[in-house]
N, CA, C and O atoms as a printed pandas DataFrame, in Angstrom:
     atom_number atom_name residue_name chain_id  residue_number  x_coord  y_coord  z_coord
0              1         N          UNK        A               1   84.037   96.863  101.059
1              2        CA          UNK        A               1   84.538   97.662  102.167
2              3         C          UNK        A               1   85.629   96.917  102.947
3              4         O          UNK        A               1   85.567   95.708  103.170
4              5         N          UNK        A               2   86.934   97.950  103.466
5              6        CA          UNK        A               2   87.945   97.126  103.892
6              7         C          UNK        A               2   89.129   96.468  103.075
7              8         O          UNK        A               2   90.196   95.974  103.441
8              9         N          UNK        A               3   88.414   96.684  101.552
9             10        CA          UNK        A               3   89.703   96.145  100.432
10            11         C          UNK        A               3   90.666   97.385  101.028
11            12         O          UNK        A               3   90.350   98.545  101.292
12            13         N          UNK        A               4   91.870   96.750  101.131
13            14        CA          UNK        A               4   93.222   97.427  101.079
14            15         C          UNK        A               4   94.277   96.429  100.526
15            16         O          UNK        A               4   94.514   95.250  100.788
16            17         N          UNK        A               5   95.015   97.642   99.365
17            18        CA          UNK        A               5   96.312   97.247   98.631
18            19         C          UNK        A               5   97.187   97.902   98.985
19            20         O          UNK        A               5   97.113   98.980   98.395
20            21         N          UNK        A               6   98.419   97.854   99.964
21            22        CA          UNK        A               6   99.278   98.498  100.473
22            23         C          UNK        A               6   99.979   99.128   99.507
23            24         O          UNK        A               6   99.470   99.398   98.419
24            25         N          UNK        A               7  101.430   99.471   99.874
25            26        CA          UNK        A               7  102.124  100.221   98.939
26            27         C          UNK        A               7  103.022   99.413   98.493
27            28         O          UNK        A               7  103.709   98.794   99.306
28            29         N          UNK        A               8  103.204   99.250   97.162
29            30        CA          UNK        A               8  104.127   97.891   96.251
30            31         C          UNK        A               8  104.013   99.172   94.857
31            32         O          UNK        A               8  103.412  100.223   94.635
32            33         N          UNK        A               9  104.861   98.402   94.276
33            34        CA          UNK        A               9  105.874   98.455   92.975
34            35         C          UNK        A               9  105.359   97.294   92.198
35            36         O          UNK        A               9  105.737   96.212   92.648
36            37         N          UNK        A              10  104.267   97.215   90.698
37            38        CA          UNK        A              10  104.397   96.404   89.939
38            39         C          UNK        A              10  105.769   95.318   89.962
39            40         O          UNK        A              10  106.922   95.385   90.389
40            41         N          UNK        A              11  104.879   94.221   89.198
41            42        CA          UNK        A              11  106.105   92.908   88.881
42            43         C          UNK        A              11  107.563   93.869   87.799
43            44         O          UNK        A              11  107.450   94.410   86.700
44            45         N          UNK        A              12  108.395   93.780   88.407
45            46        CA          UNK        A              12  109.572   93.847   87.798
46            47         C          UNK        A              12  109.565   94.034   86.091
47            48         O          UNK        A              12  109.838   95.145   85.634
48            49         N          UNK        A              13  109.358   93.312   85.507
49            50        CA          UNK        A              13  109.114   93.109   84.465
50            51         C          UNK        A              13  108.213   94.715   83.513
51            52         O          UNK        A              13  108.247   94.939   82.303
52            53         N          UNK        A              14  107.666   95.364   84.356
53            54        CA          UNK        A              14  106.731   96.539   83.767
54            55         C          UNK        A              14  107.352   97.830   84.055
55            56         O          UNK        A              14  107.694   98.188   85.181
56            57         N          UNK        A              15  107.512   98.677   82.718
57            58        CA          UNK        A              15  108.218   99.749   82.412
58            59         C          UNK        A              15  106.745  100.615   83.164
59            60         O          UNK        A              15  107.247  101.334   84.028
60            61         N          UNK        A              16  105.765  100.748   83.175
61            62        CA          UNK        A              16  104.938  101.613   83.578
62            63         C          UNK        A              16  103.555  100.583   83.453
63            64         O          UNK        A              16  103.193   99.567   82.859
64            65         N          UNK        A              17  103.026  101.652   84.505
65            66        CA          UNK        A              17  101.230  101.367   84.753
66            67         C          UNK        A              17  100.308  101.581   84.141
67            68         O          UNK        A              17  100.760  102.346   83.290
68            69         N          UNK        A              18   99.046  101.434   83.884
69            70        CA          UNK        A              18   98.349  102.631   83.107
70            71         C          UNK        A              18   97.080  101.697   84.209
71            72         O          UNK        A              18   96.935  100.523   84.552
72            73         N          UNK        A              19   96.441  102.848   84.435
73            74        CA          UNK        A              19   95.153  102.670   85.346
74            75         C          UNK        A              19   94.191  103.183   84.747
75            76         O          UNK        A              19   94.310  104.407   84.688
76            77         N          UNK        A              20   92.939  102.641   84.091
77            78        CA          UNK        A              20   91.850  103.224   83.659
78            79         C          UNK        A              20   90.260  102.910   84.597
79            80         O          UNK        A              20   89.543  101.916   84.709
80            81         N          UNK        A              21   90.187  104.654   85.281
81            82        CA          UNK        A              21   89.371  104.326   86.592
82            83         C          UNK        A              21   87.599  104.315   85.720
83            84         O          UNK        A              21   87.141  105.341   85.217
84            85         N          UNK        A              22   86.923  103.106   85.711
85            86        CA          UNK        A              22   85.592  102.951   85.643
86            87         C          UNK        A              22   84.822  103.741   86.662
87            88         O          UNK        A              22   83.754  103.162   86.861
88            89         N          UNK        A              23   84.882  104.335   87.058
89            90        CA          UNK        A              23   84.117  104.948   88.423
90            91         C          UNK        A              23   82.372  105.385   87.442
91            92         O          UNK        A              23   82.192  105.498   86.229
92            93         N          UNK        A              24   81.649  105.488   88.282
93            94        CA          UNK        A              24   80.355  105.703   88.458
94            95         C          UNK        A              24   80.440  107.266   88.493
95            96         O          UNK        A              24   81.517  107.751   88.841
96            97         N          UNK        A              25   79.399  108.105   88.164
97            98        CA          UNK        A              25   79.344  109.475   88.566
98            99         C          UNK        A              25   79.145  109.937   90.152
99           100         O          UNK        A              25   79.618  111.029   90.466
100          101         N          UNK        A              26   78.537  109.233   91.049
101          102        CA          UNK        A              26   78.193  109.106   92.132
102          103         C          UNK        A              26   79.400  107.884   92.989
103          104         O          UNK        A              26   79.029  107.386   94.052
104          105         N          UNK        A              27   80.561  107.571   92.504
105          106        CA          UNK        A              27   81.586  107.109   93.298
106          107         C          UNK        A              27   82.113  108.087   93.739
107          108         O          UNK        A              27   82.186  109.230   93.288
108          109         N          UNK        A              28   82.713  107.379   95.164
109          110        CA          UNK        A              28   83.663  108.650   95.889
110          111         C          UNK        A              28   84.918  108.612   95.227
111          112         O          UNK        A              28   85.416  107.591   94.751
112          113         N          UNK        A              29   85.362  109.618   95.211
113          114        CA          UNK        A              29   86.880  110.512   94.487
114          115         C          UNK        A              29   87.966  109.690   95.596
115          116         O          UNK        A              29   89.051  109.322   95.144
116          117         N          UNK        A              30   87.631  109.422   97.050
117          118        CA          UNK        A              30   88.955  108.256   97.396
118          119         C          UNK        A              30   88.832  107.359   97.814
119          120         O          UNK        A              30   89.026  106.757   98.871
120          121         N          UNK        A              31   88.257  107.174   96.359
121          122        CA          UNK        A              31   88.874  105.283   95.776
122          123         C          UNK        A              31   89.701  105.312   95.036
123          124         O          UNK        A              31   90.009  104.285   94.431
124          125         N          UNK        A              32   90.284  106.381   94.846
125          126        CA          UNK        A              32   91.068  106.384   93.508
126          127         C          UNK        A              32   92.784  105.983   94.034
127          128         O          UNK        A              32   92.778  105.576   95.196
128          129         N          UNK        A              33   93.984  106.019   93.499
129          130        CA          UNK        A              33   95.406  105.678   93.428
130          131         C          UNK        A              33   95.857  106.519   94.854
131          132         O          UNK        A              33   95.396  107.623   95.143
132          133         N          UNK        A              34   96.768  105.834   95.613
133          134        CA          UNK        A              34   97.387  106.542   96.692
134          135         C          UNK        A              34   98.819  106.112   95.783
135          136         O          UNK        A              34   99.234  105.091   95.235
136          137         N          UNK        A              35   99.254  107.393   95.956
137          138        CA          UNK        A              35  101.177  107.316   95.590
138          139         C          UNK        A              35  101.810  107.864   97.075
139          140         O          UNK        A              35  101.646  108.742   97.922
140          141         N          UNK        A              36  102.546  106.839   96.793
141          142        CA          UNK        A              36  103.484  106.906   98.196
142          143         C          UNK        A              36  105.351  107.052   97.576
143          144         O          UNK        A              36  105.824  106.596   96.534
144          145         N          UNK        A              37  106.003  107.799   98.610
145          146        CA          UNK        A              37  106.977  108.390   98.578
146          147         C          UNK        A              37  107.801  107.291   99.372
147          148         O          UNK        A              37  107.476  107.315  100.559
148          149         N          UNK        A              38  108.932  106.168   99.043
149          150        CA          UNK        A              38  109.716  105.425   99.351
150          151         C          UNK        A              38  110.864  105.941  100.236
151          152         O          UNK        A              38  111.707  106.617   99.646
152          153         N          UNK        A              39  111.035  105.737  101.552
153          154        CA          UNK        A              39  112.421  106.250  102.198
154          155         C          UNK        A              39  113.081  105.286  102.550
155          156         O          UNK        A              39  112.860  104.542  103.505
156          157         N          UNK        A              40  114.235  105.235  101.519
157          158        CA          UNK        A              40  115.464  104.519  101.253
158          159         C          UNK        A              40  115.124  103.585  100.162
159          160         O          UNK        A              40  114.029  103.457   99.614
160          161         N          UNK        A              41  116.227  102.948   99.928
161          162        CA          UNK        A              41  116.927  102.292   99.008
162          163         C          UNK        A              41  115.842  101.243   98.567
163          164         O          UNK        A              41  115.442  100.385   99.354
164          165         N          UNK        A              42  115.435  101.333   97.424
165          166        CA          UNK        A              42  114.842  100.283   97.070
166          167         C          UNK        A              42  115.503   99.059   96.403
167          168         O          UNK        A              42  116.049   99.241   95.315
168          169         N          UNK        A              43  115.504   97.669   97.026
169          170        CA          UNK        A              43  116.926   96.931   96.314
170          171         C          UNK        A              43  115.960   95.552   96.085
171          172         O          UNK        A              43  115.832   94.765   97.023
172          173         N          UNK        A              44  115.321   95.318   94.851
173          174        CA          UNK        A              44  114.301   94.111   94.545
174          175         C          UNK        A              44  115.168   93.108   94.467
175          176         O          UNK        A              44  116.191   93.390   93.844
176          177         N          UNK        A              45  115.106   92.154   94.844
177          178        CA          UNK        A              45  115.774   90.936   94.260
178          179         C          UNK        A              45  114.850   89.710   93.568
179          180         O          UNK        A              45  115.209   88.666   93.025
180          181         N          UNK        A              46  113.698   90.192   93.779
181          182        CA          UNK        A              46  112.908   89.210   93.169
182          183         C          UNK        A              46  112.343   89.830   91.959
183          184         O          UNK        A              46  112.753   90.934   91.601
184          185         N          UNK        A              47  111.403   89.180   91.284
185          186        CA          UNK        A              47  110.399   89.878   89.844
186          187         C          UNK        A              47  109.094   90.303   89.627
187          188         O          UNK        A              47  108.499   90.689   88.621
188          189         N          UNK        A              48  108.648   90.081   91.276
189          190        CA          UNK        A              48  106.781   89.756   91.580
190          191         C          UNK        A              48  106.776   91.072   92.287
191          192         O          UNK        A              48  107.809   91.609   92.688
192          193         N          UNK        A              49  105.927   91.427   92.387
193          194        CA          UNK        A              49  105.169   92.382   92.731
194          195         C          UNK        A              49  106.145   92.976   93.977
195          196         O          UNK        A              49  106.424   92.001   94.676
196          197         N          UNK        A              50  106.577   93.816   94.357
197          198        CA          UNK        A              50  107.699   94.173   95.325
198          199         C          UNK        A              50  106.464   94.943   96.953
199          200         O          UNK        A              50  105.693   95.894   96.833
200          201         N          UNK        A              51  106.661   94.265   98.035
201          202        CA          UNK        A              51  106.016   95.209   99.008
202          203         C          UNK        A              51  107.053   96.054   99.995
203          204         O          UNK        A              51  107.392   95.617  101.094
204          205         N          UNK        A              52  107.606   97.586   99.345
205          206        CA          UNK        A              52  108.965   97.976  100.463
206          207         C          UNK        A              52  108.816   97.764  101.671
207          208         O          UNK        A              52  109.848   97.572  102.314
208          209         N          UNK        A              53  107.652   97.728  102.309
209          210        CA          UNK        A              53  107.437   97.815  104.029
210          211         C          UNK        A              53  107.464   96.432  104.425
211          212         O          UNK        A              53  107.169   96.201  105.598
212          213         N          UNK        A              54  107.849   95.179  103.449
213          214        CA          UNK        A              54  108.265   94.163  103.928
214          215         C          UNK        A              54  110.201   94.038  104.025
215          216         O          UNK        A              54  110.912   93.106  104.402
216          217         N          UNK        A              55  110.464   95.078  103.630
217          218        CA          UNK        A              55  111.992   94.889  103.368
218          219         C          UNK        A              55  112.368   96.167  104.814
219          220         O          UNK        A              55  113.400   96.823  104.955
220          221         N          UNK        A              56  111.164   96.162  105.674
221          222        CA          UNK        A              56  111.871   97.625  106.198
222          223         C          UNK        A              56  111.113   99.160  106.431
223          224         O          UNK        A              56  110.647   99.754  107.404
224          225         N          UNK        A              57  111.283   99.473  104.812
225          226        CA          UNK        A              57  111.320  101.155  104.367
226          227         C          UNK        A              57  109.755  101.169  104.442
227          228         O          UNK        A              57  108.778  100.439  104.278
228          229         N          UNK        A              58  110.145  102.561  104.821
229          230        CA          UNK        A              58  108.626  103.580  105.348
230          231         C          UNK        A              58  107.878  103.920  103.940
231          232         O          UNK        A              58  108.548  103.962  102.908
232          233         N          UNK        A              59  106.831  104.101  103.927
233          234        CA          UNK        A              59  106.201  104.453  102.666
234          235         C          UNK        A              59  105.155  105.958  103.583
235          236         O          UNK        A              59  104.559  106.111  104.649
236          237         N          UNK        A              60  105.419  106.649  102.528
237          238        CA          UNK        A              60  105.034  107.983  103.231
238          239         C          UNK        A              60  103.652  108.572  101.722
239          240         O          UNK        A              60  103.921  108.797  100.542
240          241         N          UNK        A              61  102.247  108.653  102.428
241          242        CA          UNK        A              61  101.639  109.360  101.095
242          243         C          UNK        A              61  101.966  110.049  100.562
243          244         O          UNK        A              61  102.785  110.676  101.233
244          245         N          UNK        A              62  101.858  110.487   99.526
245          246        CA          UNK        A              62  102.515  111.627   99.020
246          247         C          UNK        A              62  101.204  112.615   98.171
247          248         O          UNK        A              62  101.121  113.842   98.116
248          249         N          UNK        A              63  100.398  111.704   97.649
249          250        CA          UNK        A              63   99.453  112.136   96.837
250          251         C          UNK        A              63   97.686  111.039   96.322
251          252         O          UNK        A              63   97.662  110.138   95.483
252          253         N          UNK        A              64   96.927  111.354   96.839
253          254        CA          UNK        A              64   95.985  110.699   96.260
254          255         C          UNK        A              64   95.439  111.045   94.629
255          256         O          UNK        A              64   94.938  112.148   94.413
256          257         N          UNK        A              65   95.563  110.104   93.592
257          258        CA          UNK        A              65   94.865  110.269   92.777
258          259         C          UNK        A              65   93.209  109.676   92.678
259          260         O          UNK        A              65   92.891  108.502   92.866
260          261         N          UNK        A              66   91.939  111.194   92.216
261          262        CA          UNK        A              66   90.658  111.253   92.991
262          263         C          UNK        A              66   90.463  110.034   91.815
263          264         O          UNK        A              66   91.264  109.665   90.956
264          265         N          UNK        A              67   89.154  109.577   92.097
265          266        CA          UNK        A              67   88.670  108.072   91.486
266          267         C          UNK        A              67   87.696  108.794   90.333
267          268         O          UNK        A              67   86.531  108.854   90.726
268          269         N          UNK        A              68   87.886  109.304   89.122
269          270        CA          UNK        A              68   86.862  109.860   88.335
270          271         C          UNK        A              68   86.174  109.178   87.142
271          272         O          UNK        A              68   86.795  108.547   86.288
272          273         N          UNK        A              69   85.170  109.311   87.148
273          274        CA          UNK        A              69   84.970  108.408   85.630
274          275         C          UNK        A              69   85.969  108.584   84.400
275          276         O          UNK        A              69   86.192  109.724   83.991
276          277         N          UNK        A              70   86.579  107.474   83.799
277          278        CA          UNK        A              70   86.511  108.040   82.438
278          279         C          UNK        A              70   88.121  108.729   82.331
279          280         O          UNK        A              70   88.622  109.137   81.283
280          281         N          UNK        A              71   88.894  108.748   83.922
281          282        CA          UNK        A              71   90.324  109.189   84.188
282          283         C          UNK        A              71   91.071  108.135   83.966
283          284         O          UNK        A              71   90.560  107.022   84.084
284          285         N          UNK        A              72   92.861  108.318   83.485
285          286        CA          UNK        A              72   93.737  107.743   83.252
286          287         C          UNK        A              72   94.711  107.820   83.906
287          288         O          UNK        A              72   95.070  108.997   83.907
288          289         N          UNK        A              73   95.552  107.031   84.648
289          290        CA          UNK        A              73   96.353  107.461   85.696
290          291         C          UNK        A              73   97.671  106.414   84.636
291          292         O          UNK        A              73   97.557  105.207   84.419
292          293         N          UNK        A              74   98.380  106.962   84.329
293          294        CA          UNK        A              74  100.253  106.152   83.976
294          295         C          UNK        A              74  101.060  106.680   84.882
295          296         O          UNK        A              74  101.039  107.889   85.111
296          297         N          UNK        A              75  101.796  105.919   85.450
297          298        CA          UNK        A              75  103.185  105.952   86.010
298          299         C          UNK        A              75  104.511  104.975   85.753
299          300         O          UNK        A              75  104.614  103.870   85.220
300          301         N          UNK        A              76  105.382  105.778   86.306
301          302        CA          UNK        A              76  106.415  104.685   85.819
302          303         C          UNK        A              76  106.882  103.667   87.149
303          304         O          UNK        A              76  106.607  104.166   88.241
304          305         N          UNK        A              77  107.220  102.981   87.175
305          306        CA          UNK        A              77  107.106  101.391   87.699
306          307         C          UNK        A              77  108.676  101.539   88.669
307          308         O          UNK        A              77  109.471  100.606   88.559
308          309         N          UNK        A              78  109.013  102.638   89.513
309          310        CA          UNK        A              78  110.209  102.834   89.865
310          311         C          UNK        A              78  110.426  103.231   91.026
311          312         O          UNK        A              78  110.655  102.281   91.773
312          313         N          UNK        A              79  110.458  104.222   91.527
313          314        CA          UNK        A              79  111.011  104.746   92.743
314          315         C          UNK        A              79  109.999  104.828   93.684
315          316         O          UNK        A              79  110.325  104.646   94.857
316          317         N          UNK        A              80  108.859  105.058   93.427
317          318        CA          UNK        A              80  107.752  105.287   94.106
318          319         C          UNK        A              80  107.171  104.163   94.154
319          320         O          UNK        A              80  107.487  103.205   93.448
320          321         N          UNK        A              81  105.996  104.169   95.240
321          322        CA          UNK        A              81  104.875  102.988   95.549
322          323         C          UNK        A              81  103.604  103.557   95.504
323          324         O          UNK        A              81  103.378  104.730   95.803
324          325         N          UNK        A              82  102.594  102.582   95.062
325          326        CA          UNK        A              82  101.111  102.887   94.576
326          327         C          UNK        A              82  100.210  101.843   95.719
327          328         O          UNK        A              82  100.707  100.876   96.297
328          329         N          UNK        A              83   99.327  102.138   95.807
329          330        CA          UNK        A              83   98.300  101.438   96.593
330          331         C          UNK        A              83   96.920  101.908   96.346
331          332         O          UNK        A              83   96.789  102.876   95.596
332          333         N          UNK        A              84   95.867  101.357   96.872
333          334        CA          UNK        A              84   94.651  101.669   96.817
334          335         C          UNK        A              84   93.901  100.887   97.633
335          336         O          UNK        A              84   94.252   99.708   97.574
336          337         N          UNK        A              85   92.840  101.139   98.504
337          338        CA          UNK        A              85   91.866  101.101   99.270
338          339         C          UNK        A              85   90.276  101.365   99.238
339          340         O          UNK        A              85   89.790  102.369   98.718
340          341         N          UNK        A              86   89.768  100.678   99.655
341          342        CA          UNK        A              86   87.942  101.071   99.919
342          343         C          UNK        A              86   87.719  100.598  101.879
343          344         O          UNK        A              86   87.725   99.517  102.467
344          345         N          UNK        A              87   87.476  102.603  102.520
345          346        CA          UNK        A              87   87.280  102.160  103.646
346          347         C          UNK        A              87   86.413  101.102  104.394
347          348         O          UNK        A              87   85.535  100.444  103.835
348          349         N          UNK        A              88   86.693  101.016  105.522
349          350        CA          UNK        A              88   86.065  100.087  106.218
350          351         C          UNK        A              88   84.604  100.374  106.425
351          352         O          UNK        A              88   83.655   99.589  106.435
352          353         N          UNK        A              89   84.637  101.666  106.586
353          354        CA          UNK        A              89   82.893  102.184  107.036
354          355         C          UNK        A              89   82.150  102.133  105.408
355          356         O          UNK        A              89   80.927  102.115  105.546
356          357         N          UNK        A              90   82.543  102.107  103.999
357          358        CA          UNK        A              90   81.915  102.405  102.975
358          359         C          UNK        A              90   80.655  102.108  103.044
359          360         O          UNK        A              90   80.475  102.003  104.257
360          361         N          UNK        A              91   79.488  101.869  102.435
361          362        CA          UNK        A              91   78.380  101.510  102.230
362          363         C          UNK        A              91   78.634   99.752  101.484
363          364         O          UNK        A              91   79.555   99.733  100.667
364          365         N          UNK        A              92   78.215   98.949  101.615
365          366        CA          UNK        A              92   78.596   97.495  101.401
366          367         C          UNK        A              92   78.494   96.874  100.247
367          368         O          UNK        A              92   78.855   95.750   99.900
368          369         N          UNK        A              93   77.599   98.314   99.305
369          370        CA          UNK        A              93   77.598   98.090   97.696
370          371         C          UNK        A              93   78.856   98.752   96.967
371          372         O          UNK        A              93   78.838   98.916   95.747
372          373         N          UNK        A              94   80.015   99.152   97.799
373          374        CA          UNK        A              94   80.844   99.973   97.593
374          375         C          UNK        A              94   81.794   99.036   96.422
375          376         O          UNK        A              94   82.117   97.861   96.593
376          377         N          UNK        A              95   82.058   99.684   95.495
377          378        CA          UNK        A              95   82.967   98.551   94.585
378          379         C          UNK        A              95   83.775   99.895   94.006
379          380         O          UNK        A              95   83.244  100.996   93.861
380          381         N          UNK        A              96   85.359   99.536   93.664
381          382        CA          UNK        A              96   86.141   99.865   92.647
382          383         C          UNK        A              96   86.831   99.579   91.125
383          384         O          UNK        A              96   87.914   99.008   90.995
384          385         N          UNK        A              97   86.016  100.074   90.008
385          386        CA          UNK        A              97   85.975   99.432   89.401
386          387         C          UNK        A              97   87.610  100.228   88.161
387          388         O          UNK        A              97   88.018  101.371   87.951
388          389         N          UNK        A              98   87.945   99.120   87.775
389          390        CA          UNK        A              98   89.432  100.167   87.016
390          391         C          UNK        A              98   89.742   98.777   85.936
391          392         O          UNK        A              98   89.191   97.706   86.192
392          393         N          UNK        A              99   90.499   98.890   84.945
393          394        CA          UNK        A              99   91.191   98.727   84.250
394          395         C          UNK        A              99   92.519   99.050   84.088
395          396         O          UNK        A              99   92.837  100.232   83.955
396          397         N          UNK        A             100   93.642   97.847   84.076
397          398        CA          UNK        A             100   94.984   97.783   84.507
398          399         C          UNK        A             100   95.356   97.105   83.504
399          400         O          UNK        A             100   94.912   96.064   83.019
400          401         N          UNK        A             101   96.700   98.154   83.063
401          402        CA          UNK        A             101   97.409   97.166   82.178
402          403         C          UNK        A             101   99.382   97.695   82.337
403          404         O          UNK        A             101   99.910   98.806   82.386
404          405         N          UNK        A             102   99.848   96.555   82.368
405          406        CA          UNK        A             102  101.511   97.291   81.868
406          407         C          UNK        A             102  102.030   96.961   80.847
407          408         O          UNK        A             102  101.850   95.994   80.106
408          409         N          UNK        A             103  103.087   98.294   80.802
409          410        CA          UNK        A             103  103.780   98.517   79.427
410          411         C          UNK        A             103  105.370   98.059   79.782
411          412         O          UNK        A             103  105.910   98.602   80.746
412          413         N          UNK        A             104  105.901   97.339   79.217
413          414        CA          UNK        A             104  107.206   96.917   78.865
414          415         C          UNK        A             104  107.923   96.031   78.371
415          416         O          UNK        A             104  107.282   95.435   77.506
416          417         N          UNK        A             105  108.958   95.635   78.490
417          418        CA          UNK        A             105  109.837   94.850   77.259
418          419         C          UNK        A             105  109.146   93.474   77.235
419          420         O          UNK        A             105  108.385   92.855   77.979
420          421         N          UNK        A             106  109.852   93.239   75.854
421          422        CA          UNK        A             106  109.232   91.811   75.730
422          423         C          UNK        A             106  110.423   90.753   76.064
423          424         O          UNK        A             106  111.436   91.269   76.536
424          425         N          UNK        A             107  110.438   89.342   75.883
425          426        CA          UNK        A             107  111.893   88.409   76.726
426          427         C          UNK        A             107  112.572   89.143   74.775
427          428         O          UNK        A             107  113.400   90.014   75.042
428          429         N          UNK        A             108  112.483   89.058   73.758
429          430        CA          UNK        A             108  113.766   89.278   73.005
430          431         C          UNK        A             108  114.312   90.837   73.669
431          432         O          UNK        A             108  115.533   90.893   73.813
432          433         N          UNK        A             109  113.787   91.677   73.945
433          434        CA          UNK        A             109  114.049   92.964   74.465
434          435         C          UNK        A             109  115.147   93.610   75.910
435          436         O          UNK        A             109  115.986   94.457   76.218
436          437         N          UNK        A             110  113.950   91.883   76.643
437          438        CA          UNK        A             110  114.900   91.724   78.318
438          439         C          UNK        A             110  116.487   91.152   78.190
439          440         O          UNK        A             110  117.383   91.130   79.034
440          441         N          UNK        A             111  116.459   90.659   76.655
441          442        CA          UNK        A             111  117.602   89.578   76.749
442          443         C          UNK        A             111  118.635   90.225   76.072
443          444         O          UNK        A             111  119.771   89.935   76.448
444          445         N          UNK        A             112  118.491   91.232   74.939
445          446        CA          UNK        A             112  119.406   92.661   74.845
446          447         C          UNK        A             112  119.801   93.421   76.214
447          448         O          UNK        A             112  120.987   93.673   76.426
448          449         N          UNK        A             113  118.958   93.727   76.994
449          450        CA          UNK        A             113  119.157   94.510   77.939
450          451         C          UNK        A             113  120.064   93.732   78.901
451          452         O          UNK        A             113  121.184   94.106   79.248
452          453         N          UNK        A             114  119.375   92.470   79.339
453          454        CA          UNK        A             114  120.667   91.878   80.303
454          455         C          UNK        A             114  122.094   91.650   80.314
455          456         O          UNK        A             114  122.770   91.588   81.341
456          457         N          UNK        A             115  122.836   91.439   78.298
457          458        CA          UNK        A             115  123.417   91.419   77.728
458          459         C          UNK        A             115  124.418   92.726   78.231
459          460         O          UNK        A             115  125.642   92.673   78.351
460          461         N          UNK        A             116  123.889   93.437   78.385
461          462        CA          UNK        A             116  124.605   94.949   78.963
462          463         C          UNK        A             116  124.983   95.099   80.502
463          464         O          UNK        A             116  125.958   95.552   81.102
464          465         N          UNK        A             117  124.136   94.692   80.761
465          466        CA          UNK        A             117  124.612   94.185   82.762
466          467         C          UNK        A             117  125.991   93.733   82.700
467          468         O          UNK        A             117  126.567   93.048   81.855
468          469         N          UNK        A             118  126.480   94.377   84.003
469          470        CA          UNK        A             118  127.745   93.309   84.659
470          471         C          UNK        A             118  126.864   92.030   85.637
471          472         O          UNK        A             118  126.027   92.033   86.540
472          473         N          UNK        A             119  127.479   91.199   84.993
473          474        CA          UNK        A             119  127.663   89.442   85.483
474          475         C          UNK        A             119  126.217   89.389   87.047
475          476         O          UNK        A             119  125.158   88.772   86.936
476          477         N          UNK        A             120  126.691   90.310   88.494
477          478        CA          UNK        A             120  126.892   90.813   89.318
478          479         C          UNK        A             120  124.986   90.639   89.265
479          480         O          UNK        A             120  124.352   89.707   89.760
480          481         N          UNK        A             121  124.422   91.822   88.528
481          482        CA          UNK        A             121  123.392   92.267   88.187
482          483         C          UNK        A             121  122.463   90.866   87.212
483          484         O          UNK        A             121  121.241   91.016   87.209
484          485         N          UNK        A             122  122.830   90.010   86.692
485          486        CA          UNK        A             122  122.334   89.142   85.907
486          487         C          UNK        A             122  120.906   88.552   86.608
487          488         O          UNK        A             122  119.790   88.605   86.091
488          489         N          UNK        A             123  121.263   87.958   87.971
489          490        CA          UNK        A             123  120.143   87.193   89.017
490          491         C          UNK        A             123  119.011   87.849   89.049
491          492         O          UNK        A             123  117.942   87.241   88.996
492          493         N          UNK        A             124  119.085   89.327   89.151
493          494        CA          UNK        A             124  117.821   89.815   89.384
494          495         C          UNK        A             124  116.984   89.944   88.796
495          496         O          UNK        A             124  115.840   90.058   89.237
496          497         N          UNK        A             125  117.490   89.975   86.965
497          498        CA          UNK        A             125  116.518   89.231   85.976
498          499         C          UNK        A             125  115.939   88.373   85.361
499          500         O          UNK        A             125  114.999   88.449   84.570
500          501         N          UNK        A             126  116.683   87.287   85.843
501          502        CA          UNK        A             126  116.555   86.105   85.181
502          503         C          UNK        A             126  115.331   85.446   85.010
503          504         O          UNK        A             126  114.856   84.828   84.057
504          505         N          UNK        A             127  114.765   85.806   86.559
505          506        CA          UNK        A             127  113.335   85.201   86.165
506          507         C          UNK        A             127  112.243   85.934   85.532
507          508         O          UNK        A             127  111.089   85.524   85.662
508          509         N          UNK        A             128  112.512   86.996   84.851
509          510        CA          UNK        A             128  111.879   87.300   83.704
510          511         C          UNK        A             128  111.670   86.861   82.564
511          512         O          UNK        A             128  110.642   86.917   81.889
512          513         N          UNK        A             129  112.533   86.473   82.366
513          514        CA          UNK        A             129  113.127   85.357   80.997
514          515         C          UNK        A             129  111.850   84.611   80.958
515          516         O          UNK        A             129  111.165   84.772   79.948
516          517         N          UNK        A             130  111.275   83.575   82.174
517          518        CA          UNK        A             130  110.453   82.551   82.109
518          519         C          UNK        A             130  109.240   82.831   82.329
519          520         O          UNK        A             130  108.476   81.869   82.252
520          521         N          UNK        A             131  108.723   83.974   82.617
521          522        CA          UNK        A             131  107.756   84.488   82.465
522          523         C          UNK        A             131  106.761   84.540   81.222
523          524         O          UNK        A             131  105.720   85.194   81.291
C-alpha cells in the first residue's frame, strides 16, 4: 500500500511494452496501468527511464487499464506516459503482481539506425550503444 510509479516513458532503448497482469481473481481492477496523455514536447536527452513532470510537462490521465487475471497490456514506448499505483488505504496484503518485458532493437540494429541521423541527433543515442 502506497506503491506509486508516476508517469515515465520506458528506457529509450524499447520500441514497446508488453505488461502481463498476474492478478488474483479477487484483486482490485485499479491496480492495473494508468496511461497518461503528455502536454507538450517531449525532448529526452538521456536513455533511462524518462519522468516528463521532471522536465516541466503536465501528465493528464487519460485511461486506466483494469488489473485482470491472465490480461496483456502492449504499448508503444512514445508519446504517451504509463504509471501505476496501489492506494494508500489498500488492505496491507495488497500486492501487484505483473510481468514486464520490452521489445526493441538490438546495438547491430541501433547502429544502422544512428547511421541515418544527422550528426545533430547522434548524442541522444549513444548511450545505447553501451548498454
Amino acid at each position: 500500500p502506497g506503491y506509486l510509479l508516476g508517469p515515465h516513458l520506458d528506457p529509450k532503448r524499447t520500441t514497446f511494452t508488453v505488461l502481463l497482469y498476474l492478478a488474483r481473481e479477487d484483486d482490485p481492477e485499479e491496480l492495473g496501468t494508468d496511461l497518461y496523455r503528455v502536454n507538450g514536447i517531449i525532448r529526452r536527452t538521456g536513455t533511462k527511464t524518462y519522468y516528463p513532470e521532471e522536465d516541466g510537462l503536465s501528465c493528464v490521465k487519460a485511461k486506466q487499464i483494469p488489473f485482470r487475471p491472465n490480461t496483456i497490456l502492449a504499448f508503444l514506448n512514445g508519446g504517451g506516459a504509463h504509471g501505476a499505483m496501489i492506494p494508500r488505504d489498500a488492505p496491507p496484503a495488497t500486492a501487484r503482481y505483473a510481468y514486464q518485458f520490452y521489445v526493441g532493437p538490438d546495438v547491430e540494429q541501433l547502429t544502422t539506425l544512428l547511421a541515418t541521423l544527422p550528426p545533430a541527433q547522434h548524442q541522444d543515442w549513444l548511450g545505447l550503444l553501451a548498454e
